[in-house]
C-alpha angles and dihedrals in degrees: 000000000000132000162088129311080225086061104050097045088257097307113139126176145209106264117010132119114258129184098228133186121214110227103169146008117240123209094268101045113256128122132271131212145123135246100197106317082331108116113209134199120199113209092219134110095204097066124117135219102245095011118110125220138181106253130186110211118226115185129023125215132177099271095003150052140211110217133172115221110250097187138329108255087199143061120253118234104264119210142006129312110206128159121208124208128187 
């Protein structure tokens, strides 16, 4: 089963395959995002901030979740952004 936490009224479940944006970078690395008012932190270095990947969650909490991320749905950002002033 595949969704949104939206969809299912924020439940979220262990599991199952989520489409997650990352919305932030925590200390130690991993992705943030949220499924409904459930935060989630993906164990994964290679995630961006603004990209949106498929996620499994792992573990449930109260108020957050553990997921592992499955495969990215969008394209990184390729290259090197510089701006040159004179």
């Amino acid at each position: 089963m595949e969704g949104n936490g939206e969809l299912y009224g924020g439940q979220v479940e262990e599991g199952v395959d989520y489409d997650l944006r990352v919305d932030a970078k925590g200390i130690n690395g991993e992705g943030i995002g949220r499924l409904g008012r459930i935060v989630v932190f993906v164990k994964d270095g290679k995630t961006r901030v603004g990209n949106t990947y498929k996620v499994k969650v792992t573990k449930m909490y109260r108020t957050f979740c553990n997921a592992q991320l499955v495969e990215q749905k969008s394209k990184p950002i390729v290259g090197d952004v510089t701006l040159m002033l004179k």
